[in-house]
C-alpha positions in Angstrom: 47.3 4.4 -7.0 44.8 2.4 -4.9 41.5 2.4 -7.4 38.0 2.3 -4.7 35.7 -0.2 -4.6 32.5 0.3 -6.3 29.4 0.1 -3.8 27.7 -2.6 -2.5 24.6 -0.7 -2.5 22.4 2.2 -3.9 19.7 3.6 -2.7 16.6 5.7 -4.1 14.8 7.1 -1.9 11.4 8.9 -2.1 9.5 10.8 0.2 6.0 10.7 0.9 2.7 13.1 0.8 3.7 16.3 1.5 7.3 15.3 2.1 11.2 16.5 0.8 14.1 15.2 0.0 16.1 16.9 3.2 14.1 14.8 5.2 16.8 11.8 4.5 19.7 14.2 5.4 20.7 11.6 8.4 20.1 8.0 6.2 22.3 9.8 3.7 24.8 10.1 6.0 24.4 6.9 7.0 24.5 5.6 4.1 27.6 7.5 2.9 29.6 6.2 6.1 29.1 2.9 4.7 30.4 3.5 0.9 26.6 2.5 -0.4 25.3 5.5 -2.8 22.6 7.8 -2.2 20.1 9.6 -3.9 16.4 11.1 -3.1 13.7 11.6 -5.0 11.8 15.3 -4.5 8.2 15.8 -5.9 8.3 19.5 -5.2 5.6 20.2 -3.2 7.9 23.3 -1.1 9.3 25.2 -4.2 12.2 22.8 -4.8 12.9 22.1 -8.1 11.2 18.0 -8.6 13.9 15.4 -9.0 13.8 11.8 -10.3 16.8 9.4 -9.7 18.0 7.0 -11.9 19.6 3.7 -11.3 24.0 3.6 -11.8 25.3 0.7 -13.1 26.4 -0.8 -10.1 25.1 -1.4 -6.6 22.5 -3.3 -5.9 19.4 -1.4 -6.2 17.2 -0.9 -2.6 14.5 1.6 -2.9 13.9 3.5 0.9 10.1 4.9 0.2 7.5 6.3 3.2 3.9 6.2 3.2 3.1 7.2 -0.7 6.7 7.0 -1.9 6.5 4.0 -4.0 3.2 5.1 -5.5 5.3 8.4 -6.5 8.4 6.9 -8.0 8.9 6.4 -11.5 7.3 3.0 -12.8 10.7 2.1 -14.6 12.3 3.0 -11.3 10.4 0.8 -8.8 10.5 -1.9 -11.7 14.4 -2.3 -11.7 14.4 -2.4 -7.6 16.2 -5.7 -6.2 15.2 -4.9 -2.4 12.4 -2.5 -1.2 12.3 -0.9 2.2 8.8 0.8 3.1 8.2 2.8 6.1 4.9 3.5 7.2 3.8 2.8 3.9 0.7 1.2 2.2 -0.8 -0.3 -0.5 -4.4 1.0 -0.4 -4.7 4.2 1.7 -8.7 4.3 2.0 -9.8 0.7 2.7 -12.7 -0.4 0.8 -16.6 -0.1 2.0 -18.1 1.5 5.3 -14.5 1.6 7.0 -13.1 3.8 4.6 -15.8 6.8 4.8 -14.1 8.7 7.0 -10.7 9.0 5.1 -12.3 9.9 1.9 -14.6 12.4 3.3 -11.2 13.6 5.2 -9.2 13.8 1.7 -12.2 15.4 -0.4 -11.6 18.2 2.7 -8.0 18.5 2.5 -8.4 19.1 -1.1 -10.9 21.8 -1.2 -8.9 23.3 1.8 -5.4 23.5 -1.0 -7.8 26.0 -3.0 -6.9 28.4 -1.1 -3.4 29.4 0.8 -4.8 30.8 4.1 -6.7 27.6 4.6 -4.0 25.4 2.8 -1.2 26.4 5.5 -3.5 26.0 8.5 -4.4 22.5 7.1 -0.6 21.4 6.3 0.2 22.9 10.0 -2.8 20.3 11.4 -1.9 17.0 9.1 1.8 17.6 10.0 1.0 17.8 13.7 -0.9 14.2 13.5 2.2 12.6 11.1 4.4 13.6 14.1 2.2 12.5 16.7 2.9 11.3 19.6 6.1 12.7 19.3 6.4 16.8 18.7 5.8 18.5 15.3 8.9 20.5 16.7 11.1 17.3 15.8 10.5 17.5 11.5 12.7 19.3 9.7 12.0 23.1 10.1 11.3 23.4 6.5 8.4 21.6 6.2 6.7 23.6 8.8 7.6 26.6 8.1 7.6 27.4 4.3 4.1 28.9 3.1 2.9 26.8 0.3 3.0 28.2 -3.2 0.1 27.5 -5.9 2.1 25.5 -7.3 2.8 23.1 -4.5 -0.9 23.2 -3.5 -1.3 21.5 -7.0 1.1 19.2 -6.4 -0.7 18.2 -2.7 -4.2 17.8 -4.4 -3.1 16.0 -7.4 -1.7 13.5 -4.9 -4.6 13.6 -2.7 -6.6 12.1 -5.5 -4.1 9.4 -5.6 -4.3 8.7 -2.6 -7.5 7.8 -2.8 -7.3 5.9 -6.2 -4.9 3.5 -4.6 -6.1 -0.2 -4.9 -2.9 -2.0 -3.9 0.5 -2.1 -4.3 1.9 -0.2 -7.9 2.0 -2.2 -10.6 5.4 -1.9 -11.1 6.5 -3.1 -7.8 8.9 -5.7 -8.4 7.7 -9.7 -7.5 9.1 -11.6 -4.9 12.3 -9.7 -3.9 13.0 -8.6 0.0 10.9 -6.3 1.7 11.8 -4.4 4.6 7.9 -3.4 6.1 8.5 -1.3 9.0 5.2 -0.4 10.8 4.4 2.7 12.6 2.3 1.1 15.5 1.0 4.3 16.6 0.4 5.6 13.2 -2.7 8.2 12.7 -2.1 8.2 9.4 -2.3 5.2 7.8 -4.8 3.5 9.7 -4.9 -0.5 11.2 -6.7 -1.7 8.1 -4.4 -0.2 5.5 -1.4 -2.2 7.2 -3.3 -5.6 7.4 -3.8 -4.9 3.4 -0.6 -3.9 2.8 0.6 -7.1 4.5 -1.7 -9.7 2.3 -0.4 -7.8 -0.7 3.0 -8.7 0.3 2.4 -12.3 0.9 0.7 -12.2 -2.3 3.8 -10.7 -4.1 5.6 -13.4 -2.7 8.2 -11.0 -1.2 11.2 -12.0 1.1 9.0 -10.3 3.5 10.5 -8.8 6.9 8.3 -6.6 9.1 9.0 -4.7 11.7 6.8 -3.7 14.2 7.8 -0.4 16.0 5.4 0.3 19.5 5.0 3.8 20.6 6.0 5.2 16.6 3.8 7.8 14.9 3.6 8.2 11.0 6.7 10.3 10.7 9.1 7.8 12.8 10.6 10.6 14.7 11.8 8.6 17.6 15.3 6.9 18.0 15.9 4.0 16.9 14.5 3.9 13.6 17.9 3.8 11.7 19.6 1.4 13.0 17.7 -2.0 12.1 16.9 -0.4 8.5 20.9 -0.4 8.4 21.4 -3.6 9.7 18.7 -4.9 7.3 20.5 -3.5 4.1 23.6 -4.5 5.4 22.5 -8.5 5.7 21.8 -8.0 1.7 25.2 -7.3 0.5 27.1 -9.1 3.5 30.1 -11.7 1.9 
């Protein structure tokens, strides 16, 4: 009997504000083409029952987060990382002083908006329209534009709003000077210019293997080809012989 070889790789992934776990269904598959293991985090903002991975005992251990994710994972769980990958991701989402007015007057909206469902669902609908952009809301998974929120999913969406706006930096627990995947959404209305110039310094400061990738013409959500394919080829340099 031929006994298989244990992975290479493992992955966590986690989602980001507003996010679920189906979104990964084609880096999964990816993933699984390749032998490496897979699993995905799910806060539970859309009724699905909130799910945190743990780490197997062998693999090396790559966390895949976007935009919030690695300010949502488990501390223990981002600590034990050997590789990150972050797309469209941050450190600090408001930036400090005049520049960041704007985004926390915009969260302090978004989150009186989540007190109620009729003004909730028309706000979700608009924020998930200007993740996607410039590519069509009609590309996310139907799912996440589709399902009314619940109350308890609107909890979930302003309790992270708030944390959005407490973030200073990267999460404590983020692990020091390991490789770093940054892939940056350069037409992101998201996160905005200034949040990716910090998140950069933070990474030099970490000391990280640091890698970024630049990707013209992408919105927040990454919807476009071609996203895929250098994150592979990344992970695959880690664990090549």
């Amino acid at each position: 009997m031929i006994t298989p070889e244990p992975p290479s790789l493992q992955v966590i992934a986690m989602h980001g504000w507003s996010g679920e776990a189906s979104q990964w269904e084609p880096w999964r598959q990816a993933c699984d083409q390749r032998g490496w293991t897979w699993q995905s985090g799910e806060r539970g903002y859309g009724g699905a029952a909130p799910l945190w991975p743990l780490w197997q005992p062998l693999g090396l251990r790559v966390v895949i987060a976007h935009s919030l994710g690695t300010h949502l994972l488990p501390a223990p769980v981002l600590a034990a990382a050997q590789a990150v990958v972050l797309l469209a991701s941050f450190g600090r989402f408001v930036p400090a002083g005049p520049a960041g007015r704007r985004l926390r007057q915009a969260l302090v909206a978004m989150e009186r908006q989540l007190e109620d469902p009729d003004t909730a669902d028309a706000m979700l609908r608009s924020f998930l329209a200007e993740a996607a952009a410039p590519q069509s809301v009609d590309l996310l998974p139907p799912r996440s534009t589709q399902r009314p929120l619940g109350e308890a999913g609107r909890l979930l969406l302003r309790e992270d709003l708030q944390l959005l706006g407490r973030c200073r930096g990267l999460p404590q627990a983020f692990p020091h000077g390991i490789p770093v995947l940054a892939v940056e959404a350069a037409d992101d209305h998201i996160v905005v210019p200034e949040a990716r110039a910090q998140l950069r310094r933070d990474l030099e400061a970490n000391q990280a293997q640091l890698h970024w990738l630049r990707l013209p013409g992408a919105g927040h959500c990454l919807l476009q080809p071609g996203v895929l394919a250098p994150v592979l080829a990344w992970l695959q340099n880690l664990v090549a012989p």
